[in-house]
ZADOTI-211708 format. One record per residue (C-alpha): x, z, y. Coordinates in steps of 0.1 Angstrom, whole numbers, plus 2048, in hexadecimal, padded with zeros to 3 digits. Layout:
XZY...
This chain:
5859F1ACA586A14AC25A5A2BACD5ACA3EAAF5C7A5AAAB5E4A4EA945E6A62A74605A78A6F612A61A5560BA43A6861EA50A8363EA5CA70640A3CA6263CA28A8865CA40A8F667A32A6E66DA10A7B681A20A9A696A39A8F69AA28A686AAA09A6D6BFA05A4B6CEA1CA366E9A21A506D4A32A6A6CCA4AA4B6EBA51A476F4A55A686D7A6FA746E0A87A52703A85A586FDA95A816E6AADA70705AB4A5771BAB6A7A707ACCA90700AE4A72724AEEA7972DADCA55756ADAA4F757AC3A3173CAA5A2D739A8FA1171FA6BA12719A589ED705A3C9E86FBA209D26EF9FE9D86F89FE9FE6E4A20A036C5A109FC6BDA219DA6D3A419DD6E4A4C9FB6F1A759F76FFA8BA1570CAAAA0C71AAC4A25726AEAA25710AF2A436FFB11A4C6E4B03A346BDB0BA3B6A6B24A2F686B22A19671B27A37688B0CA4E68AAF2A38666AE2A3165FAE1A54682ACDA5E66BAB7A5064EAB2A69651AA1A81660AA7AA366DACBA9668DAD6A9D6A9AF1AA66B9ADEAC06A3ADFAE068CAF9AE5685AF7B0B681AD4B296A8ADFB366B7AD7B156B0AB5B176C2AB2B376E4AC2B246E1AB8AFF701AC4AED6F5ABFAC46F2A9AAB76D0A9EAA96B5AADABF693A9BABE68BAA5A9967CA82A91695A7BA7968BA8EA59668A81A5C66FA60A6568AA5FA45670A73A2D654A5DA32667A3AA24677A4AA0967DA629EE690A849F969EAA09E46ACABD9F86C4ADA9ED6CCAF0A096D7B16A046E2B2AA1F705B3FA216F6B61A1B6DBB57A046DCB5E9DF6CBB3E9D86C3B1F9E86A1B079E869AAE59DB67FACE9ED672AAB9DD65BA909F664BA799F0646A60A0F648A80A24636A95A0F646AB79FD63BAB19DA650ACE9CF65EAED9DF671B089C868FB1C9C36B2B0A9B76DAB129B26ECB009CF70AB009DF70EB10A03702AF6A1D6EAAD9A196E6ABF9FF6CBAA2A0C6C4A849F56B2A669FC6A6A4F9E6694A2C9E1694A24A09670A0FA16665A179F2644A18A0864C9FEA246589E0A0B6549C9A2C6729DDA3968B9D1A1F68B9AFA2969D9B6A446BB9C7A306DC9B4A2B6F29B2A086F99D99FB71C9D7A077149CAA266FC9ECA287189FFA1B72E9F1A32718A00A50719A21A41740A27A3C73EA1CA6572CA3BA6873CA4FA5B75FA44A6D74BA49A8C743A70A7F769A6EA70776A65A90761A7CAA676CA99A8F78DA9BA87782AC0A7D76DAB4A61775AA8A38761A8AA36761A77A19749A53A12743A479ED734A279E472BA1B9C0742A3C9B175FA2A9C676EA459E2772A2A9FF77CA44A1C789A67A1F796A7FA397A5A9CA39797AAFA547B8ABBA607ACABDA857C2AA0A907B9A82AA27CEA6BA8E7C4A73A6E7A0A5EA6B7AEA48A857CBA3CA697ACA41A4E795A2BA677ABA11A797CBA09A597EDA0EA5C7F49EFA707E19F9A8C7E8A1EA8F80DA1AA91808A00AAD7EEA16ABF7F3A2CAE07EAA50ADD7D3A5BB037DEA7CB067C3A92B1B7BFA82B3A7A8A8EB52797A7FB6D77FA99B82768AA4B6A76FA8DB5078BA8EB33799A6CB1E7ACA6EB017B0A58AE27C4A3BAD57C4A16AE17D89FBAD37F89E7AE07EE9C7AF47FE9AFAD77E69BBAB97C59B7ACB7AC9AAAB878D987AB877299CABB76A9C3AC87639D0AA777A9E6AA77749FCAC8766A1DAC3759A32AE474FA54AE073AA6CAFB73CA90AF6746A90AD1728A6FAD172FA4EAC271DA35ADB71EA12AE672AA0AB0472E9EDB1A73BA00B37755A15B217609EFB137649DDB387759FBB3F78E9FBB217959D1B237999D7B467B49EAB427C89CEB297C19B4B467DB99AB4B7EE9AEB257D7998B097CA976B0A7A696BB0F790974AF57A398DAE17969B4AE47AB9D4AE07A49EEAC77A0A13ACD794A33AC8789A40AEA774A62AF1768A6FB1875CA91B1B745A99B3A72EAB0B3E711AB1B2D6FAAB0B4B70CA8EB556FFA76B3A6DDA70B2B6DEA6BB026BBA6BB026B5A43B0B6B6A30AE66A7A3BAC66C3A36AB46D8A4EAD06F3A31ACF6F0A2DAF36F6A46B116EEA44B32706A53B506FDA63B6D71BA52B80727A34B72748A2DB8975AA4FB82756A43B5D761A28B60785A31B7378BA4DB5E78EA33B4279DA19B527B7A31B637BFA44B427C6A20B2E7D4A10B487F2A2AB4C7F4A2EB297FCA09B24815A0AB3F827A29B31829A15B108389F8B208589F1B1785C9DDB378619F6B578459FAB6A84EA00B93827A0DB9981FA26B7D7FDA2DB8D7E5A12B8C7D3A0DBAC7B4A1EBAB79EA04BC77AA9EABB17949E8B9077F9C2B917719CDB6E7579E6B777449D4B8F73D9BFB7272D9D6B5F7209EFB787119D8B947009B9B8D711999B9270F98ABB6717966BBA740961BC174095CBEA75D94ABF377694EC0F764943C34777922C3D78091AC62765901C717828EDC837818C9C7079D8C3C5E7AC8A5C677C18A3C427B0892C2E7B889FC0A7A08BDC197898A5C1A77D8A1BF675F8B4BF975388DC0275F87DBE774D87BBC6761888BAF75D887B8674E8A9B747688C2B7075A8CEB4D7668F2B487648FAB2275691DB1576E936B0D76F93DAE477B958AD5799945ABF7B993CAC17CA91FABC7E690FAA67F78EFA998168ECA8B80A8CBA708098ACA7D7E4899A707DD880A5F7D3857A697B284EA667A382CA7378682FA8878182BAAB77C848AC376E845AE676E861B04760869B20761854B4076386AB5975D84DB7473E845B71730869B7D727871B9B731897BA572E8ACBBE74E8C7BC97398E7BC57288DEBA47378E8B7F7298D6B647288EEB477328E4B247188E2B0C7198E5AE270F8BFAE47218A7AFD704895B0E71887BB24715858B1873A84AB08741829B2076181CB1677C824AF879E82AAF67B8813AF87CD80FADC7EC808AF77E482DB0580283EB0980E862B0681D86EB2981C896B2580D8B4B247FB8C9B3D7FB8F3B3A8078EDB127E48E5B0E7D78C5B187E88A4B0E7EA888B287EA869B207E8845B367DE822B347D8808B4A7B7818B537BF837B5C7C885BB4E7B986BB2B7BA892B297BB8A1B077B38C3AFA7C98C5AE17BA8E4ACF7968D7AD17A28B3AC67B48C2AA679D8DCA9C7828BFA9A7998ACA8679F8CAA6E77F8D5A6D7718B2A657898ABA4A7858D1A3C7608C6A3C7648A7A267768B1A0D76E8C49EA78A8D79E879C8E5A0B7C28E1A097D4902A047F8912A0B8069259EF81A9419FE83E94A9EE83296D9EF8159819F4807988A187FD9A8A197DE9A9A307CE9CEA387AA9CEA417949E7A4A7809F9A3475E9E3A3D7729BEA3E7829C8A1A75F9CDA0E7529AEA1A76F997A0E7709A69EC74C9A09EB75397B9F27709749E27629549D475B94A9F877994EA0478B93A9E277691F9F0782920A137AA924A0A7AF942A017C09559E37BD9799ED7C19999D17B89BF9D77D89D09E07D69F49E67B9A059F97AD9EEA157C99D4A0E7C99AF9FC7E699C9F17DF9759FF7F495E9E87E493F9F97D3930A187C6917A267E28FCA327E98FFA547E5921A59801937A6A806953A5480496BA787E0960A797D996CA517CC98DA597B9983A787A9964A6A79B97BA4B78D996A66779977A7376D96EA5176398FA4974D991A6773E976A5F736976A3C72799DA4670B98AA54702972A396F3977A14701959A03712941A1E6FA925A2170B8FFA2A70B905A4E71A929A4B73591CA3773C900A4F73A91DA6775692EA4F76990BA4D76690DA7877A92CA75798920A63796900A79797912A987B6929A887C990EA7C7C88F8A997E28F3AB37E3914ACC7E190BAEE7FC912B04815907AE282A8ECAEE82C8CFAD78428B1AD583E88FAE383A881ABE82089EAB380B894AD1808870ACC7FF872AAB7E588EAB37DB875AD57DB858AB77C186AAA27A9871ABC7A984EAC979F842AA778B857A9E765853AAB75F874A9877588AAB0760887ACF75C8ADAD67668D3AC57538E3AAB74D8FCACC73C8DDADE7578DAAF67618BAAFD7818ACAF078F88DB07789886B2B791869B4279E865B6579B840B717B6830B89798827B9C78B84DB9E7B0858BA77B1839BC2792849BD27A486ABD77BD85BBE77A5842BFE7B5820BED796810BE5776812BF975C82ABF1
């Protein structure tokens, strides 16, 4: 094989493929060119999701006639001009891939005009080449239009989602710019619609009321300026009781940069440890200044990810600065304001890799008790389900249905003390006896799992994982899923990306429950939902959805039984809830006649069985 030297426009479009992802990264690049050319009022418009039209216009220092066909060669910028400004970047841009790689997929029209000009220019390319270059009437600033995106790479589009899906990761753009400068207008139109505006009023709080709804802001916590060394924190976290399923909502910003960050999130959720339950997220809006010298923005393509010089200081500042915020916040009095600084378990996590847990060195004396003497005994799998990010809910009580169910028999397996069998989406072990109609209903254990006995022994029962099987079997046979007509409206406020998505798939949604109505900007009105759900969980339970239906075209039968999972998991008993002695018979009732309820749509497994013969070996009654 012969080594050949790529063509120019062979190598604009490799760069393509890193720094053009979707029309979002387009957006994204022109709106930090908009930014760092010093641009107080910035304005994005596009049609079909970006992909055929996507404008920026800005009131920047604009270019000149010499300046603006070479912005479009590759690696050209005003940026960097020397090795020690890569070590202290300041600007967003500063490779000058980005014009290239954009110009040579597309169709561009450019209308730039600087301040003391008397007019300004207009460029049109062609898959990176200027077909025309001539004089024009502009505004001040620049004016950049692209058009017809992978007209040249059709391969590319493919991998697109739905147009509002696309749109819907261009208004998160630009309420990352919104949010990173309070200083600037923005304002996003999609389809002739204005979906988000800010004033540019210089204030914190006004894109993060635009960006996060007027739910969230007025239960959010304002981070003053606190500083830690060479680092500063400021920004808004949320209230421990309106945390949300997932992290979408976290937004992390270095130097003015929006990034991801799994060390700025450890750092955050530590904070909230022991305030929210497992698997739900705070929101917030979160910036760190450092030096520039003291992080690297130069490790991704897409400069979405930053590397620090010194992790741990990061880390504390953060952690430090929420934690105290939360506790001044808390309406409980706090004797220890300051949060002990030697005392953070979430950064190892993150910074260090994980070590196997060592536990405590035990005296070599023999014990002579013998309940310390069960590492000899073979003891039944202790079968620690996964931890899923729902909640749980029952207030109904189900429905009879004759079948026969059988559980695990946890006798028959041979374990040893330092051994965790993992549960698994399918439950492998082999069923060896069924429940006894004459099982009885005894208790509850943590307001979670039911106990129940017969003559042979003990049956535990997850009572969420048994009913959200039940609910999401019966939601799965039938044509038409029972709903709750609501007296009056719920008003459920979205953000802006989840009100696209749900208004997009309205008829979805009919189909799973729900009656919901555009109600102000980023609002519905729900008249109806699926039975069984708590109206508390409403809002939440259409966040999921949204999320969801973002990543499908049209749902296909095992994304809407995927949908169906969700309302399942939401409408089914919470654990820790107690419940009454007649709500968990019946529940206990429909599991043991149902051979259908054998484990959760998670995979976790629903029943489990301690044998008076198991429990007689713990306590050395019958020979081993």
């Amino acid at each position: 094989m012969i080594i050949k030297e790529l063509s120019p426009h062979l190598a604009n479009l490799i760069a393509a493929g890193e720094v053009v992802e979707r029309p979002a990264s387009v957006a994204k690049e022109l709106i930090e060119n908009a930014i760092d050319a010093g641009a107080t009022r910035i304005q994005v418009e596009i049609e079909n999701g970006g992909i055929t039209y996507l404008r920026i216009m800005d009131n920047g220092c604009g270019m000149t006639k010499e300046d603006a066909p070479v912005a479009f060669k590759r690696h050209a910028t005003s940026k960097i001009s020397t090795e020690d400004d890569l070590s202290k970047i300041g600007t967003l841009g500063f490779r000058g891939e980005a014009l290239a790689a954009i110009a040579s997929v597309s169709r561009i029209d450019l209308f730039t005009k600087k301040r003391e000009s008397l007019v300004g220019l207009h460029l049109h390319l062609e898959a990176g080449k200027i077909t025309e270059n001539e004089e024009a009437g502009c505004p001040d600033g620049t004016t950049i239009i692209i058009r017809d995106l992978f007209f040249n790479t059709p391969a590319r589009m493919k991998f697109l989602k739905k147009d509002f899906t696309e749109a819907g990761y261009i208004i998160s753009v630009v309420e990352h710019a919104a949010l990173s400068h309070p200083e600037i207008s923005f304002s996003m139109i999609r389809d002739g619609k204005q979906v988000f505006a800010t004033s540019g009023d210089n204030k914190l709080i006004t894109p993060v009321f635009s960006v996060f709804g007027r739910e969230i802001t007025s239960n959010m916590i304002e981070i003053s300026k606190f500083e830690r060394g060479n680092i500063t924190v400021w920004g808004y976290i949320t209230k421990p009781h309106l945390c949300r399923p997932n992290r979408s909502m976290q937004h992390f910003f270095v130097n003015g940069r929006y990034i991801k960050s799994k060390l700025m999130g450890a750092a955050l959720e530590e904070a909230y440890k022991n305030q929210i339950i497992t698997g739900k997220y705070p929101s917030c809006a979160l910036f760190i200044d450092l030096p520039l010298n003291l992080v690297d923005v130069n490790v991704h393509p897409a400069k979405t990810e930053v590397k620090f010089a010194e992790e741990k200081p990061v880390f504390e500042a953060i952690y430090i600065a929420c934690k105290n915020a939360l506790e001044q916040n808390d309406n409980i009095p706090v004797l220890n304001k300051k949060p002990k600084e030697d005392n953070i378990t979430g950064m190892q996590q993150v910074i260090e890799p994980k070590k196997p847990k060592v536990q405590e060195e035990i005296k070599k004396e023999p014990i002579e008790n013998p309940i310390f003497k069960l590492n000899k005994v073979k003891l039944s799998p202790v079968i620690k389900p996964p931890i899923i990010d729902c909640d749980d809910d029952f207030d109904t009580p189900v429905n009879e249905v004759k079948v026969c169910s059988p559980v695990v028999d946890m006798a028959k397996v041979e374990y040893k003390t330092e051994t965790v069998i993992k549960a698994k989406p399918e439950i492998k072990q082999e069923v060896k006896q069924e429940i006894k109609p004459s099982a009885k209903v005894i208790g509850e254990a943590f307001k979670t799992y039911i106990i129940a006995e017969d003559k042979d022994g003990f049956i535990l029962l997850d009572k969420h994982a048994a009913h959200e099987r039940i609910l999401f079997n019966e939601l799965k046979k039938t044509t038409q899923i029972p709903v709750q007509q609501l007296l009056t409206p719920y008003i459920a406020e979205m953000n802006i990306n989840e009100f696209e998505v749900l208004q997009e798939n309205r008829e979805t949604l009919s189909k799973l429950g729900f009656d919901i109505s555009v109600f102000g900007e980023k609002s519905f009105a729900v008249r109806a939902v699926p039975a069984y759900i708590d109206m508390a969980d409403i809002t939440v339970i259409l966040s999921e959805i949204a999320e969801k239906l973002s990543n499908y075209c049209t749902p296909t039968p095992d994304e809407f039984d995927d949908l169906i999972h969700t309302v399942a998991c939401k409408a089914a008993i919470k654990a820790g809830k107690a419940t009454t002695q007649m709500e968990m018979q019946k529940l206990f009732d429909k599991v043991s006649n149902d051979n259908e309820v054998n484990c959760c749509p998670h995979g976790r497994p629903v029943m489990v069985r301690l044998t008076k013969y198991e429990i007689d070996k713990l306590f050395k009654r019958v020979n081993q």
